[in-house]
gemmi code that builds the backbone of each chain (N, CA, C; Angstrom):
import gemmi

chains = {
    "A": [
        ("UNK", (102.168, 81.680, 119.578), (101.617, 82.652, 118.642), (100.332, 82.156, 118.009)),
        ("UNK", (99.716, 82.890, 117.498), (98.698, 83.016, 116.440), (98.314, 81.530, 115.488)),
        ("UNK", (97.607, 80.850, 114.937), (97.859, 79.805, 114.547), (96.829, 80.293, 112.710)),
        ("UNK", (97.224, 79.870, 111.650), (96.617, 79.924, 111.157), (96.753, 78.651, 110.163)),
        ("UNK", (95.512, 77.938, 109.316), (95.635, 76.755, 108.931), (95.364, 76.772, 107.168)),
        ("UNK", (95.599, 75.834, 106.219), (94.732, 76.598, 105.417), (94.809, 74.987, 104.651)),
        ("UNK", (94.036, 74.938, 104.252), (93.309, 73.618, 103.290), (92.950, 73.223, 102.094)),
        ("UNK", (93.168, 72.719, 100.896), (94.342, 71.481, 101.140), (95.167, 72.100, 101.204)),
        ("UNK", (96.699, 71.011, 101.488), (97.982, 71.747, 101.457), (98.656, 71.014, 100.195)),
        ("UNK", (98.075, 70.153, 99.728), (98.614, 69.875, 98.115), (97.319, 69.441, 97.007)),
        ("UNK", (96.842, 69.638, 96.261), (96.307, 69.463, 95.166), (96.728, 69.396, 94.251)),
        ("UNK", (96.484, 68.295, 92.928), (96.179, 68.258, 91.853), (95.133, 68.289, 91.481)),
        ("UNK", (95.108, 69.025, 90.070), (93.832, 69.116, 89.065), (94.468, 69.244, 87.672)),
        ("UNK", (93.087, 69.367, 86.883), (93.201, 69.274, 85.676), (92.881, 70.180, 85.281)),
        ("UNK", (93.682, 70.660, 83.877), (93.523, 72.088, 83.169), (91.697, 71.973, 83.260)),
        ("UNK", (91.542, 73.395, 83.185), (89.928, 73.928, 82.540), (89.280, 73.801, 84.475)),
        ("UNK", (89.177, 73.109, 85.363), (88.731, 72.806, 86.402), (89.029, 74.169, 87.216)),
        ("UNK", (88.314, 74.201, 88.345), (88.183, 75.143, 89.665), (89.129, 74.324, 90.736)),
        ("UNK", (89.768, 75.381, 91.856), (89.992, 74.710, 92.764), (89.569, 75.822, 93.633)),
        ("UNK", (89.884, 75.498, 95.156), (89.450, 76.327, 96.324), (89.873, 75.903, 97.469)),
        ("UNK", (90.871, 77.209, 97.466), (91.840, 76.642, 98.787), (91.140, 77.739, 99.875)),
        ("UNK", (91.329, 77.167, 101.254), (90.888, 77.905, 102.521), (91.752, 78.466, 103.445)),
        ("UNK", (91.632, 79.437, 103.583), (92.419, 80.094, 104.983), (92.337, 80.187, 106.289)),
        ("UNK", (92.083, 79.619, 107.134), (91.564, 79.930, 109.157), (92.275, 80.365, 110.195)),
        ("UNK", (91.563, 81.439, 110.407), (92.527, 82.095, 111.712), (92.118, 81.350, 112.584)),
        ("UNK", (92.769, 80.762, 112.956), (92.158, 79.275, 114.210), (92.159, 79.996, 115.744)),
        ("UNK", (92.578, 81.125, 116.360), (92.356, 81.518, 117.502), (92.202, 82.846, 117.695)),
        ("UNK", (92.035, 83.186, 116.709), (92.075, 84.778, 116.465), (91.224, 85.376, 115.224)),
        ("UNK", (90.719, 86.641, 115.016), (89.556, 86.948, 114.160), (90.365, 87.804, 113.492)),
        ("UNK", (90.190, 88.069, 112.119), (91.276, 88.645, 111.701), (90.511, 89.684, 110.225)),
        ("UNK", (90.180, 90.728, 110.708), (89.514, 91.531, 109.925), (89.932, 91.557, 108.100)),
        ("UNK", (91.735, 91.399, 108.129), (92.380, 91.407, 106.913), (92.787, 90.059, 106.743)),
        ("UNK", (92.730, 89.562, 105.402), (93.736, 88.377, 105.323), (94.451, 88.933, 103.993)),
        ("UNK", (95.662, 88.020, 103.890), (96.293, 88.367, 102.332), (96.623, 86.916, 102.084)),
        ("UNK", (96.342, 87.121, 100.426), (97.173, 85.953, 99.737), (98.022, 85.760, 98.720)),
        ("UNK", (99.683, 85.449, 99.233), (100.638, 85.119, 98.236), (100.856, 84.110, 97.516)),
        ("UNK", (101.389, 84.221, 96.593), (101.764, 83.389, 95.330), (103.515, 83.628, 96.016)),
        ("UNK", (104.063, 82.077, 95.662), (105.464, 81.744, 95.434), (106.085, 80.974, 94.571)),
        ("UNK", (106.625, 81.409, 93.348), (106.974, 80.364, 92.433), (109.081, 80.073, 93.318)),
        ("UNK", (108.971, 78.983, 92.381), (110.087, 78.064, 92.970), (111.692, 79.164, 93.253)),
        ("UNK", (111.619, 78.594, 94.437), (113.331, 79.777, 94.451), (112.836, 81.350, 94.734)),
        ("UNK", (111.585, 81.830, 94.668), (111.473, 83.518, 94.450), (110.845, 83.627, 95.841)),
        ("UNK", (110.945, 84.582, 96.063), (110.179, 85.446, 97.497), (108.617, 85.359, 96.906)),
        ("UNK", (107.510, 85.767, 97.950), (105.932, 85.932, 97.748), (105.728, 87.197, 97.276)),
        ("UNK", (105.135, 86.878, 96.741), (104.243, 87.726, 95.656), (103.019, 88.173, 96.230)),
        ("UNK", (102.650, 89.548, 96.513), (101.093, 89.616, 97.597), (100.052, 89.445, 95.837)),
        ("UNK", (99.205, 88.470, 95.913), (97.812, 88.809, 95.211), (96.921, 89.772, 95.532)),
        ("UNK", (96.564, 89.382, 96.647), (95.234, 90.412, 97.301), (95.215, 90.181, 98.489)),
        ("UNK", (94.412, 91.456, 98.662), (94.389, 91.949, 100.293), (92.678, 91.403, 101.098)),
        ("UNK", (92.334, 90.378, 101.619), (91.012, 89.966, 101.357), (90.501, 90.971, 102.688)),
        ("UNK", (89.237, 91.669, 102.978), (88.426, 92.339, 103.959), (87.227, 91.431, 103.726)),
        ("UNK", (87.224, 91.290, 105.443), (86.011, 90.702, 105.554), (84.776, 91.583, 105.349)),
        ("UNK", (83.866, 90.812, 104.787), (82.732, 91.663, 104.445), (82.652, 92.463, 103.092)),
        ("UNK", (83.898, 92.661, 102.917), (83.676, 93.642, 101.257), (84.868, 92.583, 100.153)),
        ("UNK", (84.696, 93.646, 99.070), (85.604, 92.771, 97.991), (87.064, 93.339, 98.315)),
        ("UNK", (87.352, 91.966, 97.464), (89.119, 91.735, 97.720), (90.341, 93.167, 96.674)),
        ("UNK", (90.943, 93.296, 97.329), (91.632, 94.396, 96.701), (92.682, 93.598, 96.063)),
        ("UNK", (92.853, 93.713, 94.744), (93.925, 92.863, 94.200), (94.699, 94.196, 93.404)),
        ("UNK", (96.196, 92.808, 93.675), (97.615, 93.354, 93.513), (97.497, 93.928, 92.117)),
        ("UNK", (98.437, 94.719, 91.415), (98.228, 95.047, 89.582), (99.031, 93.830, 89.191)),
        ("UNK", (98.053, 93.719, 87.689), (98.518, 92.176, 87.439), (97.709, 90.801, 87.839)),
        ("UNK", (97.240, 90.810, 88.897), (96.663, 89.660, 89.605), (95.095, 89.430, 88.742)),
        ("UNK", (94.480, 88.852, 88.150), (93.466, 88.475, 87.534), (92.168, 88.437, 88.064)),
        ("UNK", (91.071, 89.221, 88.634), (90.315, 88.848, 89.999), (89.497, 88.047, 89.444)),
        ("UNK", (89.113, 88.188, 88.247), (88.003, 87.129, 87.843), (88.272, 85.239, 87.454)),
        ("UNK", (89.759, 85.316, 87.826), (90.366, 84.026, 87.881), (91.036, 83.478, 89.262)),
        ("UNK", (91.247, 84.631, 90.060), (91.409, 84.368, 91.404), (90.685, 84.761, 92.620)),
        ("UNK", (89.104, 84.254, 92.672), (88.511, 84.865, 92.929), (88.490, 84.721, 94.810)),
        ("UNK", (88.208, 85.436, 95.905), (88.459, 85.979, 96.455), (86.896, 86.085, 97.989)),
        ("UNK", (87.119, 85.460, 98.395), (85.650, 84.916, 99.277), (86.212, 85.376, 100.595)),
        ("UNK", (86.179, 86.399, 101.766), (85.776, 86.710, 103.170), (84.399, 87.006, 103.568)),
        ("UNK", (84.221, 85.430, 103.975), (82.788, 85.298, 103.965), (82.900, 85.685, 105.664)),
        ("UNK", (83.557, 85.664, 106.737), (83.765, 85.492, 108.438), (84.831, 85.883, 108.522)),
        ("UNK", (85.012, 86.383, 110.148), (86.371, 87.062, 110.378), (87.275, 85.837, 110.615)),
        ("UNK", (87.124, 84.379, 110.593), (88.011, 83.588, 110.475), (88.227, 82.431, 109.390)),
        ("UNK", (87.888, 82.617, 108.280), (87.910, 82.261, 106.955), (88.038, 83.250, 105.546)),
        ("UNK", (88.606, 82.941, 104.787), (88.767, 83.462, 103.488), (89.341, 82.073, 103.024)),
        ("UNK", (88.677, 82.183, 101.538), (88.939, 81.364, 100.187), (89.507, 82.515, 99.310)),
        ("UNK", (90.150, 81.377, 98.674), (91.040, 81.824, 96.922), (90.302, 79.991, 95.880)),
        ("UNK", (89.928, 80.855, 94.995), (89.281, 79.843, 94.339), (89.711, 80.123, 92.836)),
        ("UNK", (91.031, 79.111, 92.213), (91.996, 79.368, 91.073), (90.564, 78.939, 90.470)),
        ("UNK", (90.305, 79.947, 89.555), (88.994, 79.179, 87.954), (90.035, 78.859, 86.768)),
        ("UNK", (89.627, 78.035, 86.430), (89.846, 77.417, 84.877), (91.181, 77.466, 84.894)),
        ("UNK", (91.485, 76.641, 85.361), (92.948, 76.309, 85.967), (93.632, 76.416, 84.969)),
        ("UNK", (94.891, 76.942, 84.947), (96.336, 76.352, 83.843), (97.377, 76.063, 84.239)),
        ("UNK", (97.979, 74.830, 83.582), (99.041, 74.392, 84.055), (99.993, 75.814, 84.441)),
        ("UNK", (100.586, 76.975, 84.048), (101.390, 78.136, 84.895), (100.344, 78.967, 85.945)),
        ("UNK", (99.375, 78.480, 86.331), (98.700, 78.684, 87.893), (99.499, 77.690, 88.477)),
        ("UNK", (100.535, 76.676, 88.524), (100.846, 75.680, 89.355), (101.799, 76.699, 90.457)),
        ("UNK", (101.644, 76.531, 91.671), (102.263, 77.288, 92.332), (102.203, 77.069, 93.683)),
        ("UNK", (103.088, 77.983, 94.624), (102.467, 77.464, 95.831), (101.979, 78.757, 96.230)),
        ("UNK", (100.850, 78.638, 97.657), (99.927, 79.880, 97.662), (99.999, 79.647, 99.067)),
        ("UNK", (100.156, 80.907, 99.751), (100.163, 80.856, 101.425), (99.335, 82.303, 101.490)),
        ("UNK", (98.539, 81.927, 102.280), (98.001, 83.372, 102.963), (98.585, 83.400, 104.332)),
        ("UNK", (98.052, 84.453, 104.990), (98.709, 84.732, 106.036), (96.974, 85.999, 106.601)),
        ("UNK", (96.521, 86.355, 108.173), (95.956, 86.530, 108.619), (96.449, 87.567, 109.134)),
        ("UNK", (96.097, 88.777, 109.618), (96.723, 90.147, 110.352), (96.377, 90.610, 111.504)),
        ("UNK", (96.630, 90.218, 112.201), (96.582, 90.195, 114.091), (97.433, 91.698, 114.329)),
        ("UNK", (96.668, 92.577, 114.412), (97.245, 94.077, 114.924), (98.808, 94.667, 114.649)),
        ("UNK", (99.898, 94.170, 114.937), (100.665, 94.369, 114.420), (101.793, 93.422, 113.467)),
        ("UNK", (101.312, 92.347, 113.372), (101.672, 90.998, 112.777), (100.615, 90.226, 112.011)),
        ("UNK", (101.627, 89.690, 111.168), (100.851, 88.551, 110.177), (101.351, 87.438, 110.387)),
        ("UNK", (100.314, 86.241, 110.745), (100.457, 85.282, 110.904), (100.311, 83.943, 109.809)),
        ("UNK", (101.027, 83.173, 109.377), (100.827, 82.459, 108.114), (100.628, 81.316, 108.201)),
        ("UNK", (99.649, 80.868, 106.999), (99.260, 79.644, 107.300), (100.942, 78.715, 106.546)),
        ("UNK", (100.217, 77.537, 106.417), (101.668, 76.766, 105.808), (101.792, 76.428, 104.322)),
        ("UNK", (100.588, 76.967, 103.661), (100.821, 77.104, 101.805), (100.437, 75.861, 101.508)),
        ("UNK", (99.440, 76.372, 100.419), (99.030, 75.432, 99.753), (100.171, 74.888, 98.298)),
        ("UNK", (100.137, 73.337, 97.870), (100.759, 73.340, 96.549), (99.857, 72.817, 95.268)),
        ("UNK", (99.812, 73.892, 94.466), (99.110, 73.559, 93.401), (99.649, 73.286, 92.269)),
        ("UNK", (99.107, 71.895, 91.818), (99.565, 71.738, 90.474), (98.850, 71.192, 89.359)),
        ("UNK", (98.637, 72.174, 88.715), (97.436, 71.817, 87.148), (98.667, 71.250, 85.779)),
        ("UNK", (97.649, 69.402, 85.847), (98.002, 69.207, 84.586), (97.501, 69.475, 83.666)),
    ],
    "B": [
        ("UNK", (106.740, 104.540, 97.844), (106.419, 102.763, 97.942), (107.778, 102.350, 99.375)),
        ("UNK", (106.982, 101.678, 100.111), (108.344, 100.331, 100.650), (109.425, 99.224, 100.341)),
        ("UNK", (109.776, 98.955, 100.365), (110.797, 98.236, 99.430), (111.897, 97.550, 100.342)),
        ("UNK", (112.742, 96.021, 100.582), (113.382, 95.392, 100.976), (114.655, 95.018, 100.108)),
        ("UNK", (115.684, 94.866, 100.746), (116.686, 94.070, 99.662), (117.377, 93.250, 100.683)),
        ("UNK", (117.610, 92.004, 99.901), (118.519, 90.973, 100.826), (119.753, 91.164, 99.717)),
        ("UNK", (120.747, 91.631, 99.982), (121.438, 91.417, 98.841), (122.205, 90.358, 98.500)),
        ("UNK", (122.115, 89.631, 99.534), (122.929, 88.111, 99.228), (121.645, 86.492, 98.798)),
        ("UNK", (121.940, 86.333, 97.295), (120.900, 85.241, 97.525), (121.360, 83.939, 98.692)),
        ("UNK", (122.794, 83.864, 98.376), (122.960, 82.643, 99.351), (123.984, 83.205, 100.284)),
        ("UNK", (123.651, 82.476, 101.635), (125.180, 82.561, 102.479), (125.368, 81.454, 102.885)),
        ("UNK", (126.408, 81.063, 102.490), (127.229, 79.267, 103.446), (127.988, 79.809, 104.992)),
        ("UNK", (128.218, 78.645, 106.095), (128.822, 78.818, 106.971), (128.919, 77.922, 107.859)),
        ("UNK", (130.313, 77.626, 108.090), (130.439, 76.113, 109.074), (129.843, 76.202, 110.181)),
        ("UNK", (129.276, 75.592, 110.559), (128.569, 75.014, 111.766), (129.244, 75.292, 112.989)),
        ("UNK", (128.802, 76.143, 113.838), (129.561, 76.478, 115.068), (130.276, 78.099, 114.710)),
        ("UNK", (130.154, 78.554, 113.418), (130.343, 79.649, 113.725), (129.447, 80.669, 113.298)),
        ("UNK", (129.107, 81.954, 113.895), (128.178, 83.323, 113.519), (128.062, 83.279, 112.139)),
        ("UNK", (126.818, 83.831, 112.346), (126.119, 83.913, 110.476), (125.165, 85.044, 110.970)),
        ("UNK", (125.564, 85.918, 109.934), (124.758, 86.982, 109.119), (124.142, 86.826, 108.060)),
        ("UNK", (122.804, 87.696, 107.998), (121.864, 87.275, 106.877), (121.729, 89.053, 106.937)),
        ("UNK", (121.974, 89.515, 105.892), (121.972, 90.735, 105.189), (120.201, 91.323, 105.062)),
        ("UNK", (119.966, 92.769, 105.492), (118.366, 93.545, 104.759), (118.608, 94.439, 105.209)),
        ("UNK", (117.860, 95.393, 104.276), (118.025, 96.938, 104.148), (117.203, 97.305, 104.096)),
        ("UNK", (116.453, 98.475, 104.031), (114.756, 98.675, 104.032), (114.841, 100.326, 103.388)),
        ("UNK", (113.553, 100.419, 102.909), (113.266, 101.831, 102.591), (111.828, 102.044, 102.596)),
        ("UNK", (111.280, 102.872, 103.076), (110.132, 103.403, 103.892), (109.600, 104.931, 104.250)),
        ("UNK", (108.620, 105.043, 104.276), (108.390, 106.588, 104.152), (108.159, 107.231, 105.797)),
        ("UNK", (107.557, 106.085, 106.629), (107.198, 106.252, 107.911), (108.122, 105.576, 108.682)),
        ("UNK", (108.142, 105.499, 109.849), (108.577, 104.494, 110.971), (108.802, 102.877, 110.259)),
        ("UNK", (109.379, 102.093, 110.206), (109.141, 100.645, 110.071), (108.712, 99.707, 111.071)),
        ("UNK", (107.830, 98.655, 110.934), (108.229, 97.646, 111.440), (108.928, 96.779, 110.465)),
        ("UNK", (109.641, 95.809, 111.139), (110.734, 95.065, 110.347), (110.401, 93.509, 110.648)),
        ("UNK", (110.438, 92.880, 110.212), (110.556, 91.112, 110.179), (111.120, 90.304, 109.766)),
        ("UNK", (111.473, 88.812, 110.343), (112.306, 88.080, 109.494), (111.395, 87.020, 110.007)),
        ("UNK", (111.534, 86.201, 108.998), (110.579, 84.659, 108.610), (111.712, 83.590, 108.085)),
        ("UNK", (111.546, 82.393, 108.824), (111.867, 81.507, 107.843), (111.021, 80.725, 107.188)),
        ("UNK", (111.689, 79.504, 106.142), (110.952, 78.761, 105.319), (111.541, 77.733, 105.287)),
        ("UNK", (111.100, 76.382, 105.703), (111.795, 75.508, 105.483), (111.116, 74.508, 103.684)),
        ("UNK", (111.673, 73.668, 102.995), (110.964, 73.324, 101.872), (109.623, 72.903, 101.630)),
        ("UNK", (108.826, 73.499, 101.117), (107.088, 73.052, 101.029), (106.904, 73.769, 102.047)),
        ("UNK", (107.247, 74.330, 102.802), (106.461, 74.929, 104.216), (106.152, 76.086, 104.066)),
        ("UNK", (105.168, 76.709, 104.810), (104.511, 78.418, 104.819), (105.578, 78.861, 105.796)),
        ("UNK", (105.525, 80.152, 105.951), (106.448, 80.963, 106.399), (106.492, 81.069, 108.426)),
        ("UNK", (107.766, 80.331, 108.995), (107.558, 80.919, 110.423), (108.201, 82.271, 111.108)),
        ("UNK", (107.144, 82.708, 111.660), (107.984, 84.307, 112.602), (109.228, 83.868, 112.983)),
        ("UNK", (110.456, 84.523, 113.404), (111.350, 84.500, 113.987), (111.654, 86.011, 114.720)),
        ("UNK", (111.459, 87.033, 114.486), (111.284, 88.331, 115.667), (110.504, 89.280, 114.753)),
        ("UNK", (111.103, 90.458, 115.691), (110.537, 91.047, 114.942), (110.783, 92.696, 115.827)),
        ("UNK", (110.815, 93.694, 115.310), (110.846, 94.924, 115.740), (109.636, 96.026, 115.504)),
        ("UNK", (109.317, 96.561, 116.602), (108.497, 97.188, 116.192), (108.562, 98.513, 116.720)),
        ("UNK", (109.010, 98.719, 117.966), (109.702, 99.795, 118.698), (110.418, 99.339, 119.594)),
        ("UNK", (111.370, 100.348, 120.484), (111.933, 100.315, 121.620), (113.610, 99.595, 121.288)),
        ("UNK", (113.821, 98.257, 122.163), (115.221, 98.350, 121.863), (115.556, 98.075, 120.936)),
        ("UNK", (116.964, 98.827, 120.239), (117.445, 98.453, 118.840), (117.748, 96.897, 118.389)),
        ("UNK", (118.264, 96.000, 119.593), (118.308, 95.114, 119.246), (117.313, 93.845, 119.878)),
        ("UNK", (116.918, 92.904, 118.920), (115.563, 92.145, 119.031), (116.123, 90.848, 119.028)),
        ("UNK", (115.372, 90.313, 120.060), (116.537, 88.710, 120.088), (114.791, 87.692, 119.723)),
        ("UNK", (114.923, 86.952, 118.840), (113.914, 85.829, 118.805), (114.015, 84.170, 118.459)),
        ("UNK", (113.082, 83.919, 118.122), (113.167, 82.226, 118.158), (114.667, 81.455, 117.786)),
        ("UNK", (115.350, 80.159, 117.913), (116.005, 79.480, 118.008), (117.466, 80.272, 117.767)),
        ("UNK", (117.355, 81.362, 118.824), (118.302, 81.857, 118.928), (118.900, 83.105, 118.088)),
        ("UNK", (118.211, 83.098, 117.459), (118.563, 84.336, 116.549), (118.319, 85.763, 117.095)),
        ("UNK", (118.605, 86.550, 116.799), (118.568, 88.117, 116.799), (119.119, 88.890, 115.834)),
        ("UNK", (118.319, 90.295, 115.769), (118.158, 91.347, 114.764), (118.763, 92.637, 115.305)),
        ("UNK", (119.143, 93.401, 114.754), (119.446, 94.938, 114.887), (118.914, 95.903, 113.825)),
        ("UNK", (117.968, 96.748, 114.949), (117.361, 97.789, 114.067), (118.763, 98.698, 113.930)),
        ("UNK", (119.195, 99.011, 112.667), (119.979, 100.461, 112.580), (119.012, 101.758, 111.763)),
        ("UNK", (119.007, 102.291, 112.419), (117.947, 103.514, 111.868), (118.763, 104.109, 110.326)),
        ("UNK", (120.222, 104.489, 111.380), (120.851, 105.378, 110.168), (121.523, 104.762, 109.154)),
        ("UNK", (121.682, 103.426, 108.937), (122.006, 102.537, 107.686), (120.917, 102.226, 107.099)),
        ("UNK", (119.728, 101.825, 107.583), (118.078, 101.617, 107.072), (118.594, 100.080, 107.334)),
        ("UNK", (118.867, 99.479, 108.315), (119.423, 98.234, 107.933), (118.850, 97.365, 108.966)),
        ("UNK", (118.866, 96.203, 108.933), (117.892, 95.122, 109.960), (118.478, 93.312, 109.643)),
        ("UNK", (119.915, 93.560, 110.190), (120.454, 92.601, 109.594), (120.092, 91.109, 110.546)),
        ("UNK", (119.893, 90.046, 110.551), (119.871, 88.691, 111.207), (120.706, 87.809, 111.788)),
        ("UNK", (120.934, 87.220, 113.217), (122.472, 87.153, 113.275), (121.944, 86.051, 114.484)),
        ("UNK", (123.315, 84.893, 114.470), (123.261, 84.339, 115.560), (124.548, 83.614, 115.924)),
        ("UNK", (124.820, 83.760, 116.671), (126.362, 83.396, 117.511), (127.025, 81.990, 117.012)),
        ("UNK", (125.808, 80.981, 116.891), (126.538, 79.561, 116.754), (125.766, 79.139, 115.786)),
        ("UNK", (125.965, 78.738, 114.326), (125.262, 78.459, 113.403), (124.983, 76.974, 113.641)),
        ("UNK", (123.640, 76.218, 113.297), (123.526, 74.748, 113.614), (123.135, 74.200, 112.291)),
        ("UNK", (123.082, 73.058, 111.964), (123.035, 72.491, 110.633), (121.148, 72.749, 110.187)),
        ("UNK", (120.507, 72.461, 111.021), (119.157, 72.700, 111.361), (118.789, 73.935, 110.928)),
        ("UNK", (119.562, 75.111, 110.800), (119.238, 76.528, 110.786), (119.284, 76.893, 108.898)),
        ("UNK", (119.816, 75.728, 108.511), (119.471, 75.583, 107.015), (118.577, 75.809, 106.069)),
        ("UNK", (118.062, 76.749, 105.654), (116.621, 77.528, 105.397), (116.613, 78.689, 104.456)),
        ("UNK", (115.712, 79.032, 103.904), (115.871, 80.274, 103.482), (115.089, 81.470, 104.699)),
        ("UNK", (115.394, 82.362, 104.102), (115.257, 83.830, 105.603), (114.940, 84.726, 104.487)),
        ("UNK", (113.553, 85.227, 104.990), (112.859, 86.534, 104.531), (112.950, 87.384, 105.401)),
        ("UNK", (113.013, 88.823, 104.874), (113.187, 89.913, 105.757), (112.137, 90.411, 104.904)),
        ("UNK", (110.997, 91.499, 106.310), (109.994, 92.124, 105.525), (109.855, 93.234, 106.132)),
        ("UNK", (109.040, 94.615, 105.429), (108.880, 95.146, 106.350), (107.364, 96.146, 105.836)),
        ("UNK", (106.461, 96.680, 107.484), (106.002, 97.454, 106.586), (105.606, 98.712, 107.442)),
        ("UNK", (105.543, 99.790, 106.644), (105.399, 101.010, 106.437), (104.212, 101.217, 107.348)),
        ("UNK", (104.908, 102.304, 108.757), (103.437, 102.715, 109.124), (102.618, 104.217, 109.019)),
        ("UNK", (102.935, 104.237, 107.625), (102.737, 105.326, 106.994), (101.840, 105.583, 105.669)),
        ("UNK", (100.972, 105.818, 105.360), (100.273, 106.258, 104.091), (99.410, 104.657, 103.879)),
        ("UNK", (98.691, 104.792, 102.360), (97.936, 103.493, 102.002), (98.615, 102.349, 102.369)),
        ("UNK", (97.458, 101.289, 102.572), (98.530, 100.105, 102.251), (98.944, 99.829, 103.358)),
        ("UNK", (99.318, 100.444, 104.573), (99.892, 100.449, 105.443), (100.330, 98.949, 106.321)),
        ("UNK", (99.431, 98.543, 106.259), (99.184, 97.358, 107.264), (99.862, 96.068, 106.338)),
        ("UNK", (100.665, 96.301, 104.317), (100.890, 95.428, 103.614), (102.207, 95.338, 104.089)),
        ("UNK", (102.543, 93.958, 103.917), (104.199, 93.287, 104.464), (104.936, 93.617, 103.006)),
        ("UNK", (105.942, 93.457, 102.655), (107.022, 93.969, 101.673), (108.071, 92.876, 101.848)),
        ("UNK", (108.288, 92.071, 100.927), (108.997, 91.079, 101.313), (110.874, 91.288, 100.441)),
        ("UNK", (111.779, 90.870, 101.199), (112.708, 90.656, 100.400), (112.746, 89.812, 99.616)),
        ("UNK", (113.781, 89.514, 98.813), (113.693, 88.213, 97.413), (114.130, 86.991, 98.271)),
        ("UNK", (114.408, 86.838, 99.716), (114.633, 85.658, 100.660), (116.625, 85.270, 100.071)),
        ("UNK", (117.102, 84.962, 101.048), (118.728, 84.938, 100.885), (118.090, 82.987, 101.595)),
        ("UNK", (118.909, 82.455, 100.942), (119.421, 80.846, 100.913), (120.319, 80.782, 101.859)),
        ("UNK", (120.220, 79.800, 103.173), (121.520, 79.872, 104.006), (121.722, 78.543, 104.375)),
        ("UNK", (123.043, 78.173, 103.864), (123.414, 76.813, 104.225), (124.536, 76.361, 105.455)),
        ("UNK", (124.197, 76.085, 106.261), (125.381, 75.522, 107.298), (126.030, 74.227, 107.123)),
        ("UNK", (127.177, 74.211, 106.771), (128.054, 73.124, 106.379), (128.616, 72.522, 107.587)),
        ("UNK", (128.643, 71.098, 107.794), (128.480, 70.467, 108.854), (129.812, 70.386, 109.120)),
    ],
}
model = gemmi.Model(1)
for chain_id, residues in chains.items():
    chain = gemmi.Chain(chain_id)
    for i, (resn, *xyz) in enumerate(residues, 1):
        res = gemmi.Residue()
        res.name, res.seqid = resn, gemmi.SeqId(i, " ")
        for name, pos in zip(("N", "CA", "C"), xyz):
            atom = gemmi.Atom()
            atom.name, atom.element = name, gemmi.Element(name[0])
            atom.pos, atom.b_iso = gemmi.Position(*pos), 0.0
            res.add_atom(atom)
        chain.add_residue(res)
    model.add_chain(chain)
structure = gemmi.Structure()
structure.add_model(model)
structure.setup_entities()
């Protein structure tokens, strides 16, 4: 299947700081990407729906000006947590949309002290 | 809206025998249906998946699914449970019908432990 990668897969930072995690459809071009949030024990949470080329459609609730939202190529998208807080600690997986399937990367883990 | 339910958070089951993993779906169009596992720290892997044709869908390490249309149901199943198969299991599905269309819908994921 489909491979998708996404970078780092664990970080720490410090409150007030930026981070910027990456998404890659490594063999495949993928017009849509999405990115979930999973806190501990719960199912994913969709944030936003990223299109390449235009802005990110975010979930209600989801913050865009704190989770901001980069499809710069049909095989990359960023999520870039701003001004981190320790309850942004979470884990974050996107996943890439290959025609009738989504393919996922393996989640990033974030944790702001 | 689309919508999933696993209604069991956990299921236990000795090793060597069948295990069911419970989902139900509700949808305005046709479904496709999915199940994913997760092992700890890890992103989510395919395990089948339905999208048309036969009702029942056989995929990775042995597992298989049954579409039931008239229960709305898409339950997960495999003959010989292995200690390895220890994981949590998402069932998703999505709607090929109206906005949104192409968004996955996830269940709350059911916990499944095989006791050795």
């Amino acid at each position: 299947g489909a491979v998708v990668s996404q970078h780092p897969s664990r970080v720490i930072c410090k409150s007030g700081t930026s981070v910027k995690i990456e998404c890659r459809s490594l063999d495949f071009q993928a017009t849509t990407m999405f990115w979930y949030r999973q806190f501990p024990k719960k199912s994913l949470m969709l944030m936003a729906t990223s299109n390449e080329g235009s802005k990110a459609t975010y979930e209600q609730g989801v913050e865009k000006d704190k989770f901001l939202i980069n499809h710069a190529s049909l095989t990359l998208s960023t999520l870039t947590v701003t001004s981190a807080h320790p309850e942004d600690s979470s884990f974050y997986i996107c996943s890439a949309d290959d025609i009738n399937e989504q393919y996922f990367g393996p989640g990033t883990r974030l944790t702001v002290t | 809206a689309q919508s999933v339910a696993q209604p069991e958070d956990q299921v236990n089951v000795a090793e060597g025998n069948p295990l069911t993993v419970k989902c139900t779906y509700s949808v305005s169009g046709n479904p496709y249906l999915f199940w994913y596992v997760q092992y700890p720290n890890r992103g989510l892997q395919f395990l089948l998946k339905y999208i048309t044709g036969d009702n029942l869908v056989k995929g990775s390490y042995g597992f298989e699914a049954e579409f039931n249309k008239s229960q709305t149901s898409f339950h997960l199943k495999k003959p010989s449970a292995l200690v390895s198969d220890s994981a949590l299991y998402f069932c998703a599905v999505r709607d090929t019908h109206g906005a949104g269309s192409y968004q996955l819908t996830f269940g709350k994921g059911t916990k499944l432990s095989v006791i050795p």
